[in-house]
N, CA, C and O of each residue as an XYZ file, in Angstrom:
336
protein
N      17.616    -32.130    -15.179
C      16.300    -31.662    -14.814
C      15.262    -32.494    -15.574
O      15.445    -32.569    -16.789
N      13.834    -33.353    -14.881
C      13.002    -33.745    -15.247
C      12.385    -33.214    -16.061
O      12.717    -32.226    -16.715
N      11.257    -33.910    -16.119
C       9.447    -32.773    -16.867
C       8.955    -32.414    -15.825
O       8.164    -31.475    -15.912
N       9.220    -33.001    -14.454
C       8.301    -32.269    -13.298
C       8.615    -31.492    -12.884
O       7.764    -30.786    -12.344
N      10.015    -31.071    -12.837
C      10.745    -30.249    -12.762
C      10.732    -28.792    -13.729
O      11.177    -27.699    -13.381
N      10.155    -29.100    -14.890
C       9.953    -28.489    -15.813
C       8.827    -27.293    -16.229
O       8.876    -26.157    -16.699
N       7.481    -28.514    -15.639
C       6.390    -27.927    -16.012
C       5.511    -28.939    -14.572
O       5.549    -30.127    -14.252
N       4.985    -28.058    -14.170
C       4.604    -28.358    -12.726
C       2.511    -27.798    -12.904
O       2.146    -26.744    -13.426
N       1.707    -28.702    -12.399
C       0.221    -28.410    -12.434
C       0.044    -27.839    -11.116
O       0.545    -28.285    -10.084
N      -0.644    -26.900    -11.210
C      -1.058    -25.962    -10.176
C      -1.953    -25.977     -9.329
O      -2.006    -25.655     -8.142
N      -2.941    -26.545    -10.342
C      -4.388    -27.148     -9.723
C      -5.129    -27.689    -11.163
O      -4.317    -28.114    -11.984
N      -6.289    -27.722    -11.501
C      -7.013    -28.486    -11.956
C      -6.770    -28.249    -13.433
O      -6.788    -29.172    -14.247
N      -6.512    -26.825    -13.794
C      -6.500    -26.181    -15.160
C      -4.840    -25.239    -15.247
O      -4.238    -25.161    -16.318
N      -4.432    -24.756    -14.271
C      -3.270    -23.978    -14.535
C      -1.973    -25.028    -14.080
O      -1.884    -25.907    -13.222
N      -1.043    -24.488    -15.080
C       0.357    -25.360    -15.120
C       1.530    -24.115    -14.851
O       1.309    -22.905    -14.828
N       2.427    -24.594    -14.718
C       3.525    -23.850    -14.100
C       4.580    -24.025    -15.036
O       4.952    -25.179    -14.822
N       5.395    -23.477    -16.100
C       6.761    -23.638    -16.412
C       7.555    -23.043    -15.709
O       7.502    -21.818    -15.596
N       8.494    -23.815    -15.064
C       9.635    -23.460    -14.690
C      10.871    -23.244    -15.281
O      10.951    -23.664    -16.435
N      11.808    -22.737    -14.846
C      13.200    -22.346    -15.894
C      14.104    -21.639    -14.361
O      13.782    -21.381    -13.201
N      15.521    -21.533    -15.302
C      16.315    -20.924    -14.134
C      17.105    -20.124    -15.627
O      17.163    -20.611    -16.756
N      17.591    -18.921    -15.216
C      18.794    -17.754    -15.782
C      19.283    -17.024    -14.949
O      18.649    -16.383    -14.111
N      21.000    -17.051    -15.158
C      21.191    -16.382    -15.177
C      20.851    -16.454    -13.045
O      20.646    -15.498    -12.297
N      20.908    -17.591    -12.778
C      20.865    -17.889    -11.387
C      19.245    -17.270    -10.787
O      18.955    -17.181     -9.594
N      18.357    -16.900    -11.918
C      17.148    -16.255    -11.044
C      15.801    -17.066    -12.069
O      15.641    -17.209    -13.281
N      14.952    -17.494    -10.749
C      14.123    -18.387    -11.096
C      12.979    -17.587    -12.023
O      12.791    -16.407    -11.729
N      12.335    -18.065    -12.938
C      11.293    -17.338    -13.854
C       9.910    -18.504    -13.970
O      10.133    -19.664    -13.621
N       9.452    -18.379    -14.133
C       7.807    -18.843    -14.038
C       6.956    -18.275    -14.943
O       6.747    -17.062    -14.904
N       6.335    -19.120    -15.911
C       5.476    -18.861    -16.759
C       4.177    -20.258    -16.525
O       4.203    -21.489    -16.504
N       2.853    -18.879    -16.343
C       1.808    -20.269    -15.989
C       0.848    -20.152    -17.271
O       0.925    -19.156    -17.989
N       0.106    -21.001    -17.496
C      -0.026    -21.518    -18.381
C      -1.544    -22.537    -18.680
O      -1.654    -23.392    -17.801
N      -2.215    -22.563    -19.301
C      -3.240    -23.570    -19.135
C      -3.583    -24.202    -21.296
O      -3.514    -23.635    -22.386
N      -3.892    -25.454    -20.858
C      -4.001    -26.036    -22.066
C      -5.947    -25.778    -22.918
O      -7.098    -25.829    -22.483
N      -5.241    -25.489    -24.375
C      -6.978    -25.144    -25.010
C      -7.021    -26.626    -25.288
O      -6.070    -27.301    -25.680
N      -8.469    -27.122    -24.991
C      -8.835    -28.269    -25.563
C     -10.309    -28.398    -26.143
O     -11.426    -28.135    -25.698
N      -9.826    -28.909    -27.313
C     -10.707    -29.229    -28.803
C     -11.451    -30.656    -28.296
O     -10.597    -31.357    -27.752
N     -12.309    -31.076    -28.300
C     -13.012    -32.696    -27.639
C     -12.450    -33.148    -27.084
O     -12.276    -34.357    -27.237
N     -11.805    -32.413    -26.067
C     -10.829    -33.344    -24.679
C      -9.389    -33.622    -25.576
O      -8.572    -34.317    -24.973
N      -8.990    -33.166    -26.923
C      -7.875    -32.915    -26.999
C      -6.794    -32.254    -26.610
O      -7.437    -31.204    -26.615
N      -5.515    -31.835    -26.207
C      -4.659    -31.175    -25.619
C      -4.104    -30.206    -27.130
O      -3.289    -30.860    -27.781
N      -4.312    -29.289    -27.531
C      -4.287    -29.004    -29.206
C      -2.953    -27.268    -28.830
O      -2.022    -26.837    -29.509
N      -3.488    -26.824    -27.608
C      -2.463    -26.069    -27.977
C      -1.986    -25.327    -26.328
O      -2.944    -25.391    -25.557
N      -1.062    -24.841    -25.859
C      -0.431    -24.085    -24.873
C      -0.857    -23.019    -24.530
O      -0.464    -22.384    -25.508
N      -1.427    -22.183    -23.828
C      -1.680    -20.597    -23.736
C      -0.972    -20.152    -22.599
O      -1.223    -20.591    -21.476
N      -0.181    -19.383    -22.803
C       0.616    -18.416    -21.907
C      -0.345    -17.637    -21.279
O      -1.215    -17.084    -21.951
N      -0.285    -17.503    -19.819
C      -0.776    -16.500    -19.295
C      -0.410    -14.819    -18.845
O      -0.890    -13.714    -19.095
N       0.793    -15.396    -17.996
C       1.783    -14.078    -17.615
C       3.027    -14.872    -17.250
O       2.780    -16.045    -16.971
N       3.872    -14.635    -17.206
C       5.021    -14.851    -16.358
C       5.572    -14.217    -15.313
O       5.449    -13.005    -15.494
N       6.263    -14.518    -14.048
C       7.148    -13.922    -13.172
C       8.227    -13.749    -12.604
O       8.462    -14.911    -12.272
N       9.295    -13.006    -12.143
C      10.607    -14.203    -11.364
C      10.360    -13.951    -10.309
O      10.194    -12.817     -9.859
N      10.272    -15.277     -9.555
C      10.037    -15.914     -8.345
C      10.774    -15.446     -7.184
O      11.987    -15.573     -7.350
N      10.551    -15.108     -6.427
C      10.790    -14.666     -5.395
C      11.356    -15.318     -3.820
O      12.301    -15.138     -3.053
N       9.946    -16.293     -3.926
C      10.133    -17.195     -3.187
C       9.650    -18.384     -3.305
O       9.315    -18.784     -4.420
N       9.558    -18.951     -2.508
C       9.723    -20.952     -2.533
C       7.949    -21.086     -3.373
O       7.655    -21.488     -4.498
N       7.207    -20.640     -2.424
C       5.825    -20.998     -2.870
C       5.405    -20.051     -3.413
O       5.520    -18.868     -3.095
N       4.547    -20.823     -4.841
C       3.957    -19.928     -5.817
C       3.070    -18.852     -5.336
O       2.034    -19.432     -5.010
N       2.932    -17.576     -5.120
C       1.864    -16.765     -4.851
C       0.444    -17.412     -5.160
O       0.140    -18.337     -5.913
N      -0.141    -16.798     -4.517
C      -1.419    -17.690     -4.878
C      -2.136    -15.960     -5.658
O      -2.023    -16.022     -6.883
N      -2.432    -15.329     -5.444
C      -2.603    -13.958     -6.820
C      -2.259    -14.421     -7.745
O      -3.208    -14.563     -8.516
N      -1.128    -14.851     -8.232
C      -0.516    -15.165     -9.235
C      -1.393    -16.510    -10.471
O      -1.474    -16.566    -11.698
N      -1.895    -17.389     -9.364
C      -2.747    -18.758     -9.704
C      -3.733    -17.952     -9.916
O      -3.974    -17.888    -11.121
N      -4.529    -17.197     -9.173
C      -6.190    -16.305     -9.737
C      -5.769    -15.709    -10.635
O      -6.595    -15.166    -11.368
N      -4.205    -15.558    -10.970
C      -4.803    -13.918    -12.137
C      -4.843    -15.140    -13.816
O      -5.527    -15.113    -14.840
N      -3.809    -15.997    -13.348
C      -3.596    -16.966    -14.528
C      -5.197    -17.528    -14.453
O      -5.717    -17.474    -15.568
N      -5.920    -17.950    -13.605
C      -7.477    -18.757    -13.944
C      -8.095    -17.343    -14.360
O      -8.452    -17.291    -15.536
N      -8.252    -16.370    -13.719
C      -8.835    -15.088    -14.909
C      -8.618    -14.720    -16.019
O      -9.377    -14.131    -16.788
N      -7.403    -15.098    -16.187
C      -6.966    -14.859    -17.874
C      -7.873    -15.630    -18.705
O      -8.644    -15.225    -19.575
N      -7.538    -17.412    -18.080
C      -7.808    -18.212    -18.987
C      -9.519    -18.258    -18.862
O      -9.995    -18.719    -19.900
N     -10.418    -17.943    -17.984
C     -11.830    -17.819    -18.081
C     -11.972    -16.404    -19.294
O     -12.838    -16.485    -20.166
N     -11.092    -15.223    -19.230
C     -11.780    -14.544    -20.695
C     -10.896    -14.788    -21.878
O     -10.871    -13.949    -22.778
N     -10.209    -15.816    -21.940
C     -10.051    -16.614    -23.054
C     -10.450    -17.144    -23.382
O     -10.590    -17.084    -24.604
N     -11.058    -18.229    -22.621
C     -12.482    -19.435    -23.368
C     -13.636    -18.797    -23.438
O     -14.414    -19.331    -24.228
N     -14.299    -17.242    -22.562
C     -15.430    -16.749    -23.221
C     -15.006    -16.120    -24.807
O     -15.412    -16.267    -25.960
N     -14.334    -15.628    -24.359
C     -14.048    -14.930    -26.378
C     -13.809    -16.142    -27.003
O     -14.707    -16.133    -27.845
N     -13.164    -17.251    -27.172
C     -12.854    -18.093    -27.871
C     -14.656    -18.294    -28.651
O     -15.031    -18.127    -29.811
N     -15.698    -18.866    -26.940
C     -16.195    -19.401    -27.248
C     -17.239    -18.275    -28.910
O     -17.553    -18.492    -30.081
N     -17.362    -17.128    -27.879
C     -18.103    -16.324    -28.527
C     -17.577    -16.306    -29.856
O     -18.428    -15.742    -30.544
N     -16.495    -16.675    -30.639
C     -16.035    -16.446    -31.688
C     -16.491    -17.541    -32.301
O     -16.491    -17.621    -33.529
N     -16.856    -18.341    -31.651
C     -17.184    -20.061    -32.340
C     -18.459    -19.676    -32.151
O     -18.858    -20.607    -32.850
N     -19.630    -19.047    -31.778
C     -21.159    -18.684    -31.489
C     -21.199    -17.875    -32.999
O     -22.120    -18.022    -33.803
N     -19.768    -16.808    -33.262
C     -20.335    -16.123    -34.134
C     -20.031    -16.672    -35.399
O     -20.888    -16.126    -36.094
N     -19.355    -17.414    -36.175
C     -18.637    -18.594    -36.784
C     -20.299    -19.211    -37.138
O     -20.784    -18.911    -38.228
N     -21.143    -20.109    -36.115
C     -21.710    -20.537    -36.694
C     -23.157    -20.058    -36.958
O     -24.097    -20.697    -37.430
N     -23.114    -18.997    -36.610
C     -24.602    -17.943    -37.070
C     -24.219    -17.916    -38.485
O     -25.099    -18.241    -39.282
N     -23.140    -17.609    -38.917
C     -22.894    -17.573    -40.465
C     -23.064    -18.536    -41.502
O     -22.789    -18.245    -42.666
């Protein structure tokens, strides 16, 4: 098994890990935090086991909703960081 095989981009911001157990496919999506266009760390969104061939697309909105109130709190934590 490849890396494309592995970890698959979804669209612009969400990524896909793939895996197999136990003969049943599992899916964890995923989007990268970046520090000045650095790639610095992984964020898990949710995971699922797959069902069928093509990724739900619910599944892609709920992972870009996650990761939009992750970068507002992030940011807000870096707003409140430098009031201090």
């Amino acid at each position: 098994m490849n890396d494309n095989e592995l970890f698959k981009k979804l669209n612009d911001f969400i990524w896909e890990f793939r895996t197999l157990y136990n003969g049943k496919a599992y899916r964890l999506f995923s989007f990268w935090d970046k520090t000045e266009g650095k790639e610095i760390l992984v964020v898990a969104t949710h995971g699922i086991l797959k069902k069928t061939q093509k990724t739900p697309p619910k599944e892609i909105k709920k992972a870009e909703e996650i990761r939009k109130q992750y970068l507002a709190y992030r940011q807000a934590s870096l707003d409140d960081k430098a009031k201090k």
